[in-house]
Backbone as JSON, one array per atom type, in Angstrom:
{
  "sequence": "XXXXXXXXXXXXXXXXXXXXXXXXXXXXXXXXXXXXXXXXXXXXXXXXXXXXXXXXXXXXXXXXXXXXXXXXXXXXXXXXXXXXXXXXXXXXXXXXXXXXXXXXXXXXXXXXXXXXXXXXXXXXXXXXXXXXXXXXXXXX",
  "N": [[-17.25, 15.14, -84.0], [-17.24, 15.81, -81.93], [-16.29, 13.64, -79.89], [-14.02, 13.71, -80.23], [-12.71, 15.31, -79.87], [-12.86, 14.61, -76.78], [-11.68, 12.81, -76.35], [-8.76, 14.57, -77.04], [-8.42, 15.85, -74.44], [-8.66, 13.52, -72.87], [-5.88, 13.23, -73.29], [-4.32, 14.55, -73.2], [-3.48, 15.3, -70.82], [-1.65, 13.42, -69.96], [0.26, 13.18, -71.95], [1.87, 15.67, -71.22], [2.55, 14.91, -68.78], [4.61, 13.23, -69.52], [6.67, 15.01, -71.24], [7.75, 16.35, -68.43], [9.79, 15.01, -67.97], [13.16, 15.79, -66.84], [16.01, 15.81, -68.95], [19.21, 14.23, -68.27], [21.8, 16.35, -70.2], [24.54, 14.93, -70.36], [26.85, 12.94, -71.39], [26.68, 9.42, -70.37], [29.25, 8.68, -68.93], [30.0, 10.83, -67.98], [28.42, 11.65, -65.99], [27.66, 12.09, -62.57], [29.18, 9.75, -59.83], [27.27, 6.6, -59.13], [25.3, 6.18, -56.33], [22.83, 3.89, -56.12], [22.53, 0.5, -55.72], [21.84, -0.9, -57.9], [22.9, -0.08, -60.1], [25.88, -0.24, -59.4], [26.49, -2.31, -60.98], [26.82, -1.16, -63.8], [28.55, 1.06, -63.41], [30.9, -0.48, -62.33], [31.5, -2.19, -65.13], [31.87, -0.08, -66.77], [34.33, 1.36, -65.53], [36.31, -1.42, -65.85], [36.24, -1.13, -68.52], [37.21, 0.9, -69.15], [40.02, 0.46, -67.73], [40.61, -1.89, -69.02], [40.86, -1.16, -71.53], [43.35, 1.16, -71.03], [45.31, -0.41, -70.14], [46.07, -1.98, -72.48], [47.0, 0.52, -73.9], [49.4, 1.11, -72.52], [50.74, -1.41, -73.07], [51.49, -0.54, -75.65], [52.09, 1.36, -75.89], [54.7, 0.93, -74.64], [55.89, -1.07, -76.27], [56.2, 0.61, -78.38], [58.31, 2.33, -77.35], [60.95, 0.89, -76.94], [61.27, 0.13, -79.43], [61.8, 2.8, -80.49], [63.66, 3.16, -78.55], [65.75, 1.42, -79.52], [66.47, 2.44, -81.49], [67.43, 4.24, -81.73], [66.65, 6.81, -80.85], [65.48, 9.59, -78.92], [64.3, 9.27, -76.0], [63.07, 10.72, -73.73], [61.77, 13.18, -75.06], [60.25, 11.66, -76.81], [58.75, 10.43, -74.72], [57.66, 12.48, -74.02], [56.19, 13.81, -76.16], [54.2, 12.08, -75.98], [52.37, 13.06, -73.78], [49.34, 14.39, -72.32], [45.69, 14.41, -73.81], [44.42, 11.48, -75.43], [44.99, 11.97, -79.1], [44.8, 11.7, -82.87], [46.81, 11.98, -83.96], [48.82, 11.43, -81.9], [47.6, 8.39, -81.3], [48.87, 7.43, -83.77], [51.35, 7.03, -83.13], [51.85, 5.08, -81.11], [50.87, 3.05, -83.04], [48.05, 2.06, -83.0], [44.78, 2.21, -83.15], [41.84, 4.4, -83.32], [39.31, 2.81, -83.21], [39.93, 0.32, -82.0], [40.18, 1.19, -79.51], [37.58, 2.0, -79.1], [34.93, 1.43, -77.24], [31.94, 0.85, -75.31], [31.58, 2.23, -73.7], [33.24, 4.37, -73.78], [35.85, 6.14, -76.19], [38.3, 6.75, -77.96], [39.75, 9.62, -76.93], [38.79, 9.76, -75.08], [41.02, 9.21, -73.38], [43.93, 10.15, -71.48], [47.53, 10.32, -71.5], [49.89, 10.47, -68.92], [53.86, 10.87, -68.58], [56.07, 10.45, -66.69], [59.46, 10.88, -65.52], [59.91, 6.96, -64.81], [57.78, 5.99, -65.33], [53.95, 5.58, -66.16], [51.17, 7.57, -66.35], [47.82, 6.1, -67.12], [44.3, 7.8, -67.59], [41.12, 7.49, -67.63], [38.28, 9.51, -68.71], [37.24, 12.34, -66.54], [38.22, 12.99, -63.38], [36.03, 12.06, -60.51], [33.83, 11.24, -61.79], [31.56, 8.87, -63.39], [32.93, 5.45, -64.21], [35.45, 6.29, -63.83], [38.7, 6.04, -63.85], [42.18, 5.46, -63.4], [45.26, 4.15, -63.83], [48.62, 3.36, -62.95], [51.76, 2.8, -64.43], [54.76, 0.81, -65.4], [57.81, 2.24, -67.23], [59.95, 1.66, -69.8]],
  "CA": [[-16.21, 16.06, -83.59], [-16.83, 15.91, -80.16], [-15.64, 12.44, -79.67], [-12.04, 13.89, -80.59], [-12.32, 16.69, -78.35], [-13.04, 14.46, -75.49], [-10.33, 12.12, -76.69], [-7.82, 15.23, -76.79], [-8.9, 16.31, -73.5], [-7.9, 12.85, -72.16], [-4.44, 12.36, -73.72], [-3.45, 15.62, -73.26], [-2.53, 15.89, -69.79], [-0.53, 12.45, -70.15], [1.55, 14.34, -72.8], [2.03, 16.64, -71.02], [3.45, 14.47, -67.78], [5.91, 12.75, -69.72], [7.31, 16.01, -71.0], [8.56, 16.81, -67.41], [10.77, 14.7, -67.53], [14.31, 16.57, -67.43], [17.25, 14.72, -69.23], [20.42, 14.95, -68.64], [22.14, 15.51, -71.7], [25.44, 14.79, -70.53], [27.03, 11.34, -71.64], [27.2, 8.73, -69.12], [30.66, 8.65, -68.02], [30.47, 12.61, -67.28], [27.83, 12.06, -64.67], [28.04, 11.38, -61.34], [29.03, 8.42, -59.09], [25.7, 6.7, -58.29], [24.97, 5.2, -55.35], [21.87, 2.99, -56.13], [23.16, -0.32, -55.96], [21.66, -1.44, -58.9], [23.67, 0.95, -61.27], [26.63, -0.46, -59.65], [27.45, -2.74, -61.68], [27.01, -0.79, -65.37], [30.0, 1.26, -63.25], [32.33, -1.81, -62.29], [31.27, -2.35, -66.09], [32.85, 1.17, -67.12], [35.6, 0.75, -65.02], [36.52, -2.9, -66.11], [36.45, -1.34, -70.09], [38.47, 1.94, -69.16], [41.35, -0.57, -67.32], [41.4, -2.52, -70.36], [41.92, -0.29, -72.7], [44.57, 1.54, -70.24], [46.44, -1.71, -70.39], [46.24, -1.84, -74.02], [47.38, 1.99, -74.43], [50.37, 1.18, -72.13], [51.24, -2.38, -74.01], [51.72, -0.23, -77.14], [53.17, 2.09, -75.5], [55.87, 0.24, -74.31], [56.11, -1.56, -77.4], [57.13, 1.84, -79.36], [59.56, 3.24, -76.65], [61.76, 0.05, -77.33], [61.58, 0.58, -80.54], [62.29, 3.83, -80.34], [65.12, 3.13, -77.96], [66.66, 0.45, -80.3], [66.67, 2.4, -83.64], [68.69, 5.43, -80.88], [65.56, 7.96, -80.37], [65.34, 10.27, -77.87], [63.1, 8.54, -75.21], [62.76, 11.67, -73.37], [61.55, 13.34, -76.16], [59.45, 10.26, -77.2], [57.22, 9.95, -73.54], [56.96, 13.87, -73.58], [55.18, 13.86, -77.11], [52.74, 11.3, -75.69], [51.92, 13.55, -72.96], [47.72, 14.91, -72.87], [44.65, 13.72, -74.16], [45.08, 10.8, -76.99], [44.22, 12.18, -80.63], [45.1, 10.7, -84.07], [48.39, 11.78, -84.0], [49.65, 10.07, -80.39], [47.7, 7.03, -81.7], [49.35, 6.46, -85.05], [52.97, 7.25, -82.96], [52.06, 3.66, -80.52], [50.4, 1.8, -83.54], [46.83, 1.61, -82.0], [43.93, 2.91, -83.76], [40.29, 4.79, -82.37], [38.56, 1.94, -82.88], [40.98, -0.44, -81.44], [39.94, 2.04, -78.2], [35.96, 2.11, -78.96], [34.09, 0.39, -76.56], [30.75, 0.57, -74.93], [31.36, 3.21, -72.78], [34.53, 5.27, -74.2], [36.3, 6.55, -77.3], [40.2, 7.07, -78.03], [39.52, 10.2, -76.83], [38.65, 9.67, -73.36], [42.02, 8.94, -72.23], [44.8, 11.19, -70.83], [48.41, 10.1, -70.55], [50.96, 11.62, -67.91], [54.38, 10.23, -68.35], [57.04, 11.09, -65.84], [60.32, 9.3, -65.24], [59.81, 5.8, -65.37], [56.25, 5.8, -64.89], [53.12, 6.46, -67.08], [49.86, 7.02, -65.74], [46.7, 6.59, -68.23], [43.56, 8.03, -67.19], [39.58, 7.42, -68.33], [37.52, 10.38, -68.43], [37.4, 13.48, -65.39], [37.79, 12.83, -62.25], [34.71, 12.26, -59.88], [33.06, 10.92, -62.45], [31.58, 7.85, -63.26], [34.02, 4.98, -64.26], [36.64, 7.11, -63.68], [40.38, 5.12, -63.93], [43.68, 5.91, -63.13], [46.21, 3.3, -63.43], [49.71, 3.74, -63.23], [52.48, 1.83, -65.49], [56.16, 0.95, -65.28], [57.81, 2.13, -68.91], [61.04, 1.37, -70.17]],
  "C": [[-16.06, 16.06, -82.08], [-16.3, 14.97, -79.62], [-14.62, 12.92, -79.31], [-12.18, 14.48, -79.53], [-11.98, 15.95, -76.73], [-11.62, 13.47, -75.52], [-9.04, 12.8, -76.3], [-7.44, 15.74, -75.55], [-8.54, 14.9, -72.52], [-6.47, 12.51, -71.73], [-3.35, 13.64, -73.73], [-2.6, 15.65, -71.72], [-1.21, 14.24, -70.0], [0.6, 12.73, -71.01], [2.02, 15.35, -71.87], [3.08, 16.57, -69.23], [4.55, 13.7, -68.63], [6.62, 14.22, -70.48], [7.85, 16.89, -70.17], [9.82, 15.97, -67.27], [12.27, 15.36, -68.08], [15.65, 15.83, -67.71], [18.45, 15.56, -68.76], [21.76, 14.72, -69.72], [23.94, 15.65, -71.47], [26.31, 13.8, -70.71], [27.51, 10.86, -70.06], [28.1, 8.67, -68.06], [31.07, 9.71, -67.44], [29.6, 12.61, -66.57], [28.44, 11.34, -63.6], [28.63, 10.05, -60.8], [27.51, 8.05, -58.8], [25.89, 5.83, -57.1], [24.19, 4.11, -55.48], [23.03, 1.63, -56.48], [23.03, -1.46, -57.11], [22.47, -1.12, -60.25], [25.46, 0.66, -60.84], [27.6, -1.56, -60.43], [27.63, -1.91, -63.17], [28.42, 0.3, -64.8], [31.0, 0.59, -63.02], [32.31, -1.61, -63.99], [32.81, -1.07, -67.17], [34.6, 1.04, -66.92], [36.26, -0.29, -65.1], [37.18, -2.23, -67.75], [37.79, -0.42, -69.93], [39.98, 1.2, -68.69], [42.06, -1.56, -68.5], [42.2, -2.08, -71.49], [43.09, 0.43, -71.93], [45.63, 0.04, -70.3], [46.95, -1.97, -71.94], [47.33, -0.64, -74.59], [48.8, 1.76, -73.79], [51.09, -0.53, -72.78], [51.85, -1.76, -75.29], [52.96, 0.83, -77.31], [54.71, 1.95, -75.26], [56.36, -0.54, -75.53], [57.14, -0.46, -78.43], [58.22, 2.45, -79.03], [60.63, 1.91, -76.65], [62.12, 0.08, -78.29], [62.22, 1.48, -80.55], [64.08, 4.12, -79.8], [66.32, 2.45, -78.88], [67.24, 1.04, -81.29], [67.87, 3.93, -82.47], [67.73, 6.61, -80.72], [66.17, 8.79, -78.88], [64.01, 9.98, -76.78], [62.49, 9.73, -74.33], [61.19, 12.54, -73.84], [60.25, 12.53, -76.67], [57.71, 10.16, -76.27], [56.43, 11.61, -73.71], [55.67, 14.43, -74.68], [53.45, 13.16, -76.5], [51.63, 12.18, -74.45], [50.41, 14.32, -72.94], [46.74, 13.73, -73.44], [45.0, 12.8, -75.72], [44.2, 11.27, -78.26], [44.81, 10.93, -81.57], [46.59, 10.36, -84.12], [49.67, 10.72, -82.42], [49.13, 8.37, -80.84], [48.3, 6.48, -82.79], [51.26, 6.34, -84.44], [53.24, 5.57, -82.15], [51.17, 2.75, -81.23], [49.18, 1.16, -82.51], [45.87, 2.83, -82.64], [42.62, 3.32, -83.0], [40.01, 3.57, -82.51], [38.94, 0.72, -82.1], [40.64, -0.22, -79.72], [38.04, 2.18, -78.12], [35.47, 1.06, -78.4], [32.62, 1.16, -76.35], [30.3, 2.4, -74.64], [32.1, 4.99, -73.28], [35.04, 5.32, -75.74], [38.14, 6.84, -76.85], [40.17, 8.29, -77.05], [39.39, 11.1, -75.17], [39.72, 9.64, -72.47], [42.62, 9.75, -72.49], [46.31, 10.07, -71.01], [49.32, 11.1, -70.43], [52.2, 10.68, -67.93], [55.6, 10.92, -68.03], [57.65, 10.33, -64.93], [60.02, 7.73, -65.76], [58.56, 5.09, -65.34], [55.43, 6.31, -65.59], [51.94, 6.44, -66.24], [48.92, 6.8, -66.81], [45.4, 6.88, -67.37], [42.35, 7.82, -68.0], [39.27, 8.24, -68.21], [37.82, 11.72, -66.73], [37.44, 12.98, -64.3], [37.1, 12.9, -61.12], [33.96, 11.99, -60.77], [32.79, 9.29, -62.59], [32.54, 7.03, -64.08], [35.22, 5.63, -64.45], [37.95, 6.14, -63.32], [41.69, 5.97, -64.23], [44.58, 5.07, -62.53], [47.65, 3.69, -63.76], [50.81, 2.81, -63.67], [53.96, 2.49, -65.09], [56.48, 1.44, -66.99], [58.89, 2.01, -68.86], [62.22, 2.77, -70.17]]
}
């Protein structure tokens, strides 16, 4: 019995240092900018996926407001629906599904669009955050 004891008595404080460590439980893309220059690339990284899919979201986009325009829609009407964070319903309106938008880093979910006049913007995640994107698009 005493063996253990002395055993428990070793392994305890080592338990007891890795339980300081304090997470933070907020997903990746909602923390900070980092500085270390090792961590910059998994943000180029971020920023590389969020641009893609923003190119994607405004390809589809543009795709539907032609449509739209052709069949005699109200284009107005049309950009102003798209306006806010993308759910189910803005993605089934430009034919582009969540997963279509799931990458590494991000979800459908993540993006924003603002479309005003002849211009859309799409956005990644909050601003000041990490891979944070905000590109802006011509639309029809």
């Amino acid at each position: 019995m005493k063996p253990c004891l002395s055993l428990m008595l070793m392994i305890l404080p080592m338990v007891a240092a890795c339980g300081d460590n304090t997470a933070d439980n907020t997903r990746t893309v909602e923390q900070h900018q980092s500085t270390d220059p090792y961590l910059r690339n998994v943000d180029e990284a971020r920023r590389t996926e969020a641009t893609t899919a923003s190119h994607a979201i405004w390809q589809r986009v543009r795709i539907s407001a032609i449509s739209v325009q052709a069949k005699g829609g109200d284009m107005k009407s049309f950009y102003a629906s798209l306006n806010g964070q993308l759910n189910a319903a803005k993605l089934a309106k430009i034919g582009i599904t969540e997963a279509e938008l799931r990458g590494t880093h991000y979800v459908a979910t993540d993006y924003k669009i603002s479309c005003y006049g002849k211009k859309m913007t799409v956005e990644a995640v909050k601003p000041n955050t990490k891979g944070y994107v905000s590109q802006e698009y011509d639309i029809p």
